[in-house]
C-alpha positions in Angstrom: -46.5 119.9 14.9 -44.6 121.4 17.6 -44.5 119.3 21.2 -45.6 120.4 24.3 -43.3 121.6 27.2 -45.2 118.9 29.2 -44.8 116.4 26.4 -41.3 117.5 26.1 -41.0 116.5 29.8 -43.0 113.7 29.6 -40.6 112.2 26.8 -37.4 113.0 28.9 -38.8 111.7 31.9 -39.4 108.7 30.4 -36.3 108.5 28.5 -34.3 109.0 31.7 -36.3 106.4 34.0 -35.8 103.8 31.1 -32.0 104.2 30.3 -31.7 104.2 34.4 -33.7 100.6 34.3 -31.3 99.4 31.9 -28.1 100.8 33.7 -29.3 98.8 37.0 -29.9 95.4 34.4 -26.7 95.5 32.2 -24.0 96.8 34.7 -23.6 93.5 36.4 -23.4 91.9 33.8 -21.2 93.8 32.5 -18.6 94.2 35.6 -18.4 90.4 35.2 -18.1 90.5 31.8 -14.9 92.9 32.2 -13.8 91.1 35.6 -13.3 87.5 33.7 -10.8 89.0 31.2 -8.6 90.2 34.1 -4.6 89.4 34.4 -4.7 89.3 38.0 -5.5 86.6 40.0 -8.8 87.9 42.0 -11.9 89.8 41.1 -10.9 92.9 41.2 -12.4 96.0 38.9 -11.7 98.0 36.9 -8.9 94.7 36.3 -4.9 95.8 36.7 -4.3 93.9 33.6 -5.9 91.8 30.6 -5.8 88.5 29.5 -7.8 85.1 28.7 -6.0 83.3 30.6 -9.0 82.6 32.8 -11.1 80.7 29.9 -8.6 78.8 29.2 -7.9 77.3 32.8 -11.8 76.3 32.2 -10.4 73.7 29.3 -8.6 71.9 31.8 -10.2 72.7 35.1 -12.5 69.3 36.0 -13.3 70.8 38.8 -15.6 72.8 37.3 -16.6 71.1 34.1 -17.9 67.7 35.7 -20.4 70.2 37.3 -21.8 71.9 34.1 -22.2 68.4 32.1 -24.4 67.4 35.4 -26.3 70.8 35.0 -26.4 70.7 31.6 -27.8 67.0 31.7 -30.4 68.3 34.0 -31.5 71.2 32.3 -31.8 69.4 28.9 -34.2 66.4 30.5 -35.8 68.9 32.6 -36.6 70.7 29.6 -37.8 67.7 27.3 -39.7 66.8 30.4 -41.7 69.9 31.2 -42.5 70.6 27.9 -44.2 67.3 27.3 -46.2 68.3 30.1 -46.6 71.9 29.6 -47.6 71.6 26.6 -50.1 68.5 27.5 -51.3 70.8 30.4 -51.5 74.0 28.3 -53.6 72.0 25.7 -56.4 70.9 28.5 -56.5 74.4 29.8 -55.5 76.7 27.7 -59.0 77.5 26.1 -61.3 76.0 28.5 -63.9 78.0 30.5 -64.1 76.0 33.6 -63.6 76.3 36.8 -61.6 73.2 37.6 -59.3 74.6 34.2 -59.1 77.7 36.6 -57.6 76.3 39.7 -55.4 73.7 37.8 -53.8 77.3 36.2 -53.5 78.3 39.2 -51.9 75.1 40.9 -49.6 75.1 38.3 -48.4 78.2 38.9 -47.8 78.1 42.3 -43.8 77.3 41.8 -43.7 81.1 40.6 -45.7 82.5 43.2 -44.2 80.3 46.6 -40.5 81.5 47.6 -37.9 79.4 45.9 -36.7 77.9 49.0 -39.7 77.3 50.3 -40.5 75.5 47.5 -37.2 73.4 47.4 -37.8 72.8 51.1 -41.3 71.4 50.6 -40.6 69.1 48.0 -37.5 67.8 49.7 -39.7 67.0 52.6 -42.0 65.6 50.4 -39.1 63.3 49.2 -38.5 62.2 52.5 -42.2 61.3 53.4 -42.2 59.0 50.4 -39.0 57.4 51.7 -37.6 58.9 48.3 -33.9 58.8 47.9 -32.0 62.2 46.6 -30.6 61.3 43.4 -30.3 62.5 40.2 -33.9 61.9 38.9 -35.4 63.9 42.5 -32.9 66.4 41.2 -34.7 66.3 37.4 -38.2 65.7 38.6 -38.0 69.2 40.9 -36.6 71.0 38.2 -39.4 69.9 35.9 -42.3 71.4 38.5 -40.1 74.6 38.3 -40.0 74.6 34.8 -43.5 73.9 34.2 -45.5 77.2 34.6 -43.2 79.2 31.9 -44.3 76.4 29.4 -47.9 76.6 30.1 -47.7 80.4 30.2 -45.8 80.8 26.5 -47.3 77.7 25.3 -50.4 78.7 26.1 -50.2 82.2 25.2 -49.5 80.3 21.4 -53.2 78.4 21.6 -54.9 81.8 22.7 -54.0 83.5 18.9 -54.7 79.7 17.3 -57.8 80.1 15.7 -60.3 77.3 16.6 -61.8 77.0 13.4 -58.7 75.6 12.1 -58.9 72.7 14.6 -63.0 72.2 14.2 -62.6 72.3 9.8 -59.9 69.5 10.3 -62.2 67.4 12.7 -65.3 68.1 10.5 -63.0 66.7 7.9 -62.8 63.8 9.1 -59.3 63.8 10.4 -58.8 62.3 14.4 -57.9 64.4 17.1 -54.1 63.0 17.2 -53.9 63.6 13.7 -55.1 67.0 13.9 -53.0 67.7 16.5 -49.7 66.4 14.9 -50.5 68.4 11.6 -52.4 71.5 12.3 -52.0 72.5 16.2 -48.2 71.8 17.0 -47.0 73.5 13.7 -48.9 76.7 14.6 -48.2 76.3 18.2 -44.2 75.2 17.7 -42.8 78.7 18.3 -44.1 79.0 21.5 -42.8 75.6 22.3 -39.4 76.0 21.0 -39.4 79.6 22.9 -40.6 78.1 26.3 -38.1 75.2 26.3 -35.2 78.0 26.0 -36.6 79.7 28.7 -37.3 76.3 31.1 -33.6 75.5 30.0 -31.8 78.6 31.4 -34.3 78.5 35.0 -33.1 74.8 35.2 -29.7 75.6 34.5 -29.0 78.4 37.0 -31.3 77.1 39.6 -30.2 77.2 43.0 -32.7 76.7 45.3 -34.2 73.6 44.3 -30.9 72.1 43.2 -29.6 73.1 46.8 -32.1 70.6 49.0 -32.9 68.2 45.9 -28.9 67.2 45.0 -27.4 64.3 46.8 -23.5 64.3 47.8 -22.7 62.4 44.3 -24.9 65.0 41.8 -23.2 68.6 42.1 -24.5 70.6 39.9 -22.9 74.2 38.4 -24.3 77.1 40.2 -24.4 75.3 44.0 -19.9 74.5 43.0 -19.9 78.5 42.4 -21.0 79.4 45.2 -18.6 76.8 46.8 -16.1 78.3 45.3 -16.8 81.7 46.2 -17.0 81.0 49.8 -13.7 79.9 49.8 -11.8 82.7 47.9 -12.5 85.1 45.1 -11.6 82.9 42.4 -11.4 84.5 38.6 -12.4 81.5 36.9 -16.1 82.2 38.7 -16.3 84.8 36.3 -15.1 83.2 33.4 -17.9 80.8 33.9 -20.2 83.1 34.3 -18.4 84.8 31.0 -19.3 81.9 28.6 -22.5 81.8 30.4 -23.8 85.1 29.4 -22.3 85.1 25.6 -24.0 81.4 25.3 -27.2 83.2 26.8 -27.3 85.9 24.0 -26.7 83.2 21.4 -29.2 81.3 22.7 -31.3 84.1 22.7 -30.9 85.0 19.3 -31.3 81.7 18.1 -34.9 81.3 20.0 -36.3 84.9 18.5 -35.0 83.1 15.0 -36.1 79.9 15.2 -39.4 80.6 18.6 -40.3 84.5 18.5 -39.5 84.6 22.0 -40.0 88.3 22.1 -43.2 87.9 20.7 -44.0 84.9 22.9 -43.0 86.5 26.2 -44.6 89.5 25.1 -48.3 87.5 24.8 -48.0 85.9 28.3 
């Protein structure tokens, strides 16, 4: 059947608006992508010559891979962390009714919705009323409130297609809750777990705000040394970094819509 004109238009509309969204999204990333295989010695683009020479002054730079062990330390026991207790938290509210399940949704959403600094600000001064020390584990415990609400919200987004008969034949059964949960609930639900805990890994490891007023002098963590360096001059191996971040990013994110559906997952939130 032949289209419309104003389908026509419609379509091209459309087709023009989206490949304009996606210009905006992957030209950055693609500039840096270009800028970290450079010959010269700043960030300059289109670069006046190529090489690797960048990645491999990351091999032996320590200046810059003390930092990303301390980050990713954090983000990996942020990410155990919050989801345990996404998941726990997405379990008691996930199908409830209530209106105390209500607020609690809401509370634990509130990192998303309150600017990031803000946040960071308020918990560092919550730190200091409890005459809490900066350290490593303020550092771990703030990035675990961040990290929170995307586990609730794919984890939970997992229990809402779990059907509930499945859980109530297993009981009726005679099986305990703990045993139903270990062998009917978490296999359905592990996609969404495994899916959130790639996406509460990447927030923890390219926080800034939080790590910014959580860190103490002794914990310096990757993105806040970046910016350091930046400051100071345009240094090339900033882009490397942020080179082998993005490639490790697509890997990761091929691995998670293996292994998590996280298309699916983020799709259901």
């Amino acid at each position: 059947m032949q289209r419309s004109p104003q389908d026509r238009l419609y379509s091209a509309t459309i087709g023009i608006l989206s490949g304009f969204t996606m210009l905006l999204l992957l030209a950055p990333t693609a500039v840096v992508l270009v800028i970290s295989f450079t010959g010269g010695i700043t960030l300059k683009f289109p670069p006046p010559s190529w090489s690797t020479r960048w990645y491999s002054e990351l091999l032996v730079s320590n200046e810059i891979i003390q930092p990303a062990i301390t980050s990713l330390k954090v983000a990996v026991m942020a990410t155990i962390g919050s989801g345990i207790l996404g998941t726990a938290a997405a379990l008691g509210i996930a199908r409830s009714q209530s209106r105390i399940a209500r607020i609690l949704d809401a509370l634990f959403m509130s990192p998303m919705v309150l600017p990031a600094m803000a946040f960071g600000l308020s918990l560092l001064l919550v730190f200091n009323m409890l005459a809490i020390r900066l350290s490593t584990a303020t550092l771990v415990l703030g990035h675990i409130i961040i990290c929170i609400p995307y586990v609730i919200r794919m984890v939970g987004a997992s229990l809402q297609q779990l059907n509930p008969v499945l859980i109530t034949c297993s009981i009726s059964l005679g099986a305990s809750r703990w045993y139903t949960f270990r062998r009917v609930t978490l296999p359905l639900i592990r996609r969404g777990i495994i899916a959130s805990g790639f996406v509460a890994f990447l927030s923890s490891f390219d926080n800034v705000p939080v790590s910014l007023f959580l860190a103490d002098a002794r914990t310096e963590v990757l993105p806040i040394k970046l910016w350091a360096i930046l400051e100071g001059s345009l240094d090339v191996r900033v882009a490397a970094v942020s080179g082998v971040m993005v490639i490790a990013t697509l890997l990761g994110l091929l691995a998670a819509e293996r292994f998590g559906g996280l298309a699916r997952q983020a799709g259901n939130r």
